[in-house]
C-alpha positions, 0 to 999 in steps of 0.5 A, a space after each residue: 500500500 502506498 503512504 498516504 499524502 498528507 492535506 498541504 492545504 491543513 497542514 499549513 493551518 493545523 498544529 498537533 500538540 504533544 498531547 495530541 491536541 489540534 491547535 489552529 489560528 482564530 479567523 476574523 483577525 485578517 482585515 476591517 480590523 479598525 471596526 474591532 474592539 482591541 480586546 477582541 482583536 488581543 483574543 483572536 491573536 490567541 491559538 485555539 483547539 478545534 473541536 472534537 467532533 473535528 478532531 477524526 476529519 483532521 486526522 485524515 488529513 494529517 495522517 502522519 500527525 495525529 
């Protein structure tokens, strides 16, 4: 059986944690930034975990990752 290929397009976007955990960046921070609170804008610098009912369809798409 052939290796599989990891998704270039998610591995860009995903980071899997020691823990196993997948991180990604929050959206909303790329443009019309004048318009958001700093406080908003503070928090969506932060990375977040994606949510578990994603955790299997990342996984496919890192399959050497996760």
């Amino acid at each position: 059986m052939p290796k599989m290929k990891t998704h270039r397009g998610a591995a860009k976007r995903f980071r899997v944690t020691a823990s196993g955990k997948v991180k990604r960046a929050r959206a909303y921070k790329s443009h019309l930034l004048a318009g958001k609170a700093p406080k908003r804008k503070r928090r969506l610098r932060q990375p977040a975990l994606i949510d578990k009912t994603d955790r299997r369809r990342i996984a496919r798409l890192l399959p050497y990752q996760a």
